[in-house]
C-alpha positions in Angstrom: -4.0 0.4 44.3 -4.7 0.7 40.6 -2.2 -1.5 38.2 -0.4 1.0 35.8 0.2 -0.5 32.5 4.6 -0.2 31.7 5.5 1.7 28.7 6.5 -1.6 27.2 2.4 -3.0 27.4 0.9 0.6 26.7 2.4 0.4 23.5 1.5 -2.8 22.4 -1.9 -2.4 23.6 -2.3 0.6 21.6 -0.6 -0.7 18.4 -2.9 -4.1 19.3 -5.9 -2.2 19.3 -5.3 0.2 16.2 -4.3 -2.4 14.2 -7.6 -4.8 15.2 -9.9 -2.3 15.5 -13.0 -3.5 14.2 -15.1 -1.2 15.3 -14.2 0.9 12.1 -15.6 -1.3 9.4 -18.9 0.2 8.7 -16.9 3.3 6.9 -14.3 2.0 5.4 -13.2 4.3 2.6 -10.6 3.6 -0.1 -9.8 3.9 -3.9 -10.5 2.2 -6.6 -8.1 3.1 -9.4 -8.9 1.7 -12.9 -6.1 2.0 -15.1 -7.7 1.6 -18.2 -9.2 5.1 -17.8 -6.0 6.9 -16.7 -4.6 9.5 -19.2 -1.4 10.2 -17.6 -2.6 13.8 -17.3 -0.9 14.0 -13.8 -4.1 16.5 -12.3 -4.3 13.9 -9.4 -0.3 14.6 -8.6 -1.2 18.3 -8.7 -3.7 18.1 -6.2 -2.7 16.1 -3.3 0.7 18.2 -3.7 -1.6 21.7 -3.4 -4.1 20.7 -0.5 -1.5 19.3 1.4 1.1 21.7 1.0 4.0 19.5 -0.2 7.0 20.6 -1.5 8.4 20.4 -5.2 10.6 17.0 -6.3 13.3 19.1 -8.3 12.9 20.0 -11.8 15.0 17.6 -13.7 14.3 15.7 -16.6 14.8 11.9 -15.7 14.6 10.4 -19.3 12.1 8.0 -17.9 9.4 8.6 -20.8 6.9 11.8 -19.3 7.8 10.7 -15.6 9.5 13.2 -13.6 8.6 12.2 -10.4 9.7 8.3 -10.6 8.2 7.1 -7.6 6.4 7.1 -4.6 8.0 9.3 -1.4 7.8 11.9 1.7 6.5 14.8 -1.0 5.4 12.7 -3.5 1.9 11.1 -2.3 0.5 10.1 -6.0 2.3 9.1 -8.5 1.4 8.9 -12.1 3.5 6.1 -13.6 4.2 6.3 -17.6 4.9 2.6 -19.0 6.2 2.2 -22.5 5.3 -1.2 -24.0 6.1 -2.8 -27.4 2.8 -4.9 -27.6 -0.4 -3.8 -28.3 -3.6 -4.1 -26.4 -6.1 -6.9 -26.9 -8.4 -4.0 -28.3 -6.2 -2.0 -30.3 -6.9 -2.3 -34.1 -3.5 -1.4 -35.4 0.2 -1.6 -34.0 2.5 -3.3 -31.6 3.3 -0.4 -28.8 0.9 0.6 -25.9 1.0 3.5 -23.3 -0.1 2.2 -19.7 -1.2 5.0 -17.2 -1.6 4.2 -13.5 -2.0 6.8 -11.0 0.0 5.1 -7.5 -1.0 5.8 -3.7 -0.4 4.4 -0.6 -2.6 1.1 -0.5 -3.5 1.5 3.4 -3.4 -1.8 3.8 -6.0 -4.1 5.9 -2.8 -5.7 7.4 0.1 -2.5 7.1 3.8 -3.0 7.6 4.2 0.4 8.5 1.9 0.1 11.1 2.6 -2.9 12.9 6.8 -2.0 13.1 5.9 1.4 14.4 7.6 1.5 18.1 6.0 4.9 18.9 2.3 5.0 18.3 2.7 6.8 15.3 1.1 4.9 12.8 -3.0 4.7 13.6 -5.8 2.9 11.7 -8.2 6.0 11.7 -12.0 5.5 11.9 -12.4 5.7 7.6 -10.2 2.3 8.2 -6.8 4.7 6.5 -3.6 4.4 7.9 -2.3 7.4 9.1 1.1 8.8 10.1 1.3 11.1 13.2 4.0 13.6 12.3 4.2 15.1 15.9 4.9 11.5 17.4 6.5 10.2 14.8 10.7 9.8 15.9 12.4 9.2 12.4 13.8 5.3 13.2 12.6 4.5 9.9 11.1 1.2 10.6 8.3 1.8 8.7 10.4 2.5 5.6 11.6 -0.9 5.6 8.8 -2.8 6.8 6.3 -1.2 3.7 5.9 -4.1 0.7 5.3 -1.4 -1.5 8.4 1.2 -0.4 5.5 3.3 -0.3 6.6 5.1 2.9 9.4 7.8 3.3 11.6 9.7 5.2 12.1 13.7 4.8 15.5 14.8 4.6 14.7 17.8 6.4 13.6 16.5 9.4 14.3 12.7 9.4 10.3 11.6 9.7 8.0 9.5 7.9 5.5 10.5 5.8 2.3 9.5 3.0 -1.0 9.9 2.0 -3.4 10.1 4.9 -6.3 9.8 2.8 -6.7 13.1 2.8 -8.3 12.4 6.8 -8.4 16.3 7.2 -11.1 16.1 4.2 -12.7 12.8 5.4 -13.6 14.4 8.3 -15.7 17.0 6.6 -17.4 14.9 4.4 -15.2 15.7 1.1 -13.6 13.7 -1.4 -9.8 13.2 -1.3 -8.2 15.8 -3.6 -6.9 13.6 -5.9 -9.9 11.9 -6.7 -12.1 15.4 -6.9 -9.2 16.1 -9.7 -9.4 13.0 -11.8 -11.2 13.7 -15.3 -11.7 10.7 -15.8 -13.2 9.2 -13.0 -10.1 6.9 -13.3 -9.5 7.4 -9.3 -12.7 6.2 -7.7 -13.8 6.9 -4.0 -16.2 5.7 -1.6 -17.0 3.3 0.5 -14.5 -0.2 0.0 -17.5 -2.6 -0.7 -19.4 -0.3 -3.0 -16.1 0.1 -4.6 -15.4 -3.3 -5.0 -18.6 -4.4 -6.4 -17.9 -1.5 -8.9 -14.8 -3.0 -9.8 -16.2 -6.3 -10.1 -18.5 -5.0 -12.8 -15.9 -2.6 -14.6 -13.9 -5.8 -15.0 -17.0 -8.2 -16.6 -17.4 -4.9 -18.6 -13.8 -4.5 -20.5 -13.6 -8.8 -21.1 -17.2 -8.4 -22.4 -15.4 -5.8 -25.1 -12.9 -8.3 -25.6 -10.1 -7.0 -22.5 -9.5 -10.5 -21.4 -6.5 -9.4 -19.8 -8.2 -7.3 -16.9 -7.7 -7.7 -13.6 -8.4 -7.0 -10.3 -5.3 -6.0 -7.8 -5.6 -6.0 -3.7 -9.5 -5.9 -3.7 -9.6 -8.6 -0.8 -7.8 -10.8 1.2 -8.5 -14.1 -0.8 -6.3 -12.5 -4.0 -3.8 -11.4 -2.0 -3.5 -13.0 1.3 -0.3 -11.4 2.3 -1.7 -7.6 3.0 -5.1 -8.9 3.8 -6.5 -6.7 0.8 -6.1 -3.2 0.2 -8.3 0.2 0.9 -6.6 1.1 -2.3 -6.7 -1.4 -5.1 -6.5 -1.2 -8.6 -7.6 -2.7 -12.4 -4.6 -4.1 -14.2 -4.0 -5.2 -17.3 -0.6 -6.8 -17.1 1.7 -8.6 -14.4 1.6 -6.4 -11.2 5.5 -6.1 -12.0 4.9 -4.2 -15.1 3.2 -1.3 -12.6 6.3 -1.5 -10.6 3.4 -3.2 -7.9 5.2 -6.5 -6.2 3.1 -9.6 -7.1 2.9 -11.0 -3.9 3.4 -8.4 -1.2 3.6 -9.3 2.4 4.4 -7.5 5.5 8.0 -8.6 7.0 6.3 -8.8 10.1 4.0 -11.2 9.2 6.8 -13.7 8.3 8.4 -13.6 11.9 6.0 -16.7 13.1 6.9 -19.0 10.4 10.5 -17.9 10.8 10.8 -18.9 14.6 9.0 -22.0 14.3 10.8 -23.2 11.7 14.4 -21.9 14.0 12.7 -23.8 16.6 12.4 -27.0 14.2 15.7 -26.8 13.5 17.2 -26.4 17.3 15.4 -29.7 17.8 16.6 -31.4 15.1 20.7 -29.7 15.8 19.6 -31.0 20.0 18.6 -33.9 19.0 21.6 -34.7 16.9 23.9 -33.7 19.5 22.1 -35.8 22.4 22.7 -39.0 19.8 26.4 -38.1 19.1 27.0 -38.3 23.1 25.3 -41.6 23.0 27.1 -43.5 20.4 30.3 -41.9 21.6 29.9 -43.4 24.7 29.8 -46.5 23.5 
């Protein structure tokens, strides 16, 4: 007689295996977004929301500087961020304000939140090494939504489920660029495959200190600068404190905290036990 698998073990093996898969690593595709090159022109916004048919935000003014759409969500998938500072660049030649543009996506993460709280399946690692959100198995619990570093992940009012940027996976597998990076005049969002992109990066950012940018950066590109999330498929050049991009400086998956947690519960117990056991002792005496 074969041994069936219980619904409990299916799941785990399946949430095991697509969030291990290794066999995906020769195509890895991501993002690369530099900054630096961003005008705030929003085309990248227009895009994703046009191929993948999502719906308007609401027309209102928010007062937030040229940013209507304020942040990441279920119908927003890129968000161009507008950030007013009162200091100037280390290039500028005149003047103590500076716009920063940064164009925000989902980071699909080598080690995702989203995916490892996902009860139903979901939540997939696809074959370009994307995370990707199954909309007809998705059940609206929401875990995801809390277990994303980067609240990148939303819910729909409409129909309670979760939902993000796939990568544009329905291009991917016909060999085209995401939308939002085919829009981008300025080559500012950057696609290909993650270690061609990184060693891109690597250059962009000798470049810009070369020209006297000191303060660029690197954001996500691997798992030694930020060990949390592993690295990112979608990184990014910075030139200020992630906090500044609304980005979280040290971003790590809930999930991933739940070892250290027990263990140290389990420290404690002993210590409480061990406590108690000498109590009885010397009140015996």
């Amino acid at each position: 007689m074969e041994a069936v698998l219980s619904a409990a073990d299916a799941i785990s093996l399946e949430r095991q295996a697509a969030a291990s898969d290794t066999g995906n690593r020769g195509r890895r595709k991501g993002f690369f977004t530099d900054t630096t090159l961003c005008i705030g022109c929003k085309a990248c916004e227009v895009a994703c929301k046009q191929w993948n048919q999502l719906p308007d935000d609401g027309f209102l003014f928010t007062g937030m500087s040229y940013d209507n759409t304020v942040a990441l969500g279920a119908s927003t998938w890129r968000h161009v961020a507008f950030i007013e500072r009162p200091v100037a660049l280390s290039t500028q030649d005149a003047g103590a304000f500076s716009w920063l543009f940064s164009s925000d996506v989902c980071k699909h993460c080598a080690r995702a939140g989203c995916l490892d709280s996902c009860p139903t399946g979901a939540i997939v690692r696809t074959e370009f090494d994307s995370v990707y959100v199954q909309p007809d198995i998705c059940n609206g619990c929401g875990y995801c939504v809390v277990n994303c570093p980067f609240g990148v992940i939303d819910r729909r009012e409409d129909d309670g489920r979760a939902w993000k940027c796939t990568l544009c996976y329905d291009r991917l597998r016909e060999e085209m660029a995401p939308a939002c990076a085919k829009a981008c005049p300025t080559d500012s969002i950057k696609f290909g495959d993650l270690e061609e992109l990184r060693e891109t990066a690597q250059e962009r950012v000798r470049a810009l200190h070369h020209s006297g940018m000191k303060e660029a950066y690197l954001y996500g590109a691997d798992a030694v600068s930020q060990p949390g999330t592993e690295g990112l498929n979608a990184f990014f050049l910075l030139v200020d404190k992630p906090e500044v991009y609304n980005l979280p400086p040290d971003p790590v998956p809930p999930l991933k905290r739940v070892k250290p947690v027990w263990a140290s519960f389990a420290m404690a117990a002993v210590g409480l036990l061990t406590l108690a056991i000498g109590s009885a002792f010397a009140a015996r005496r």
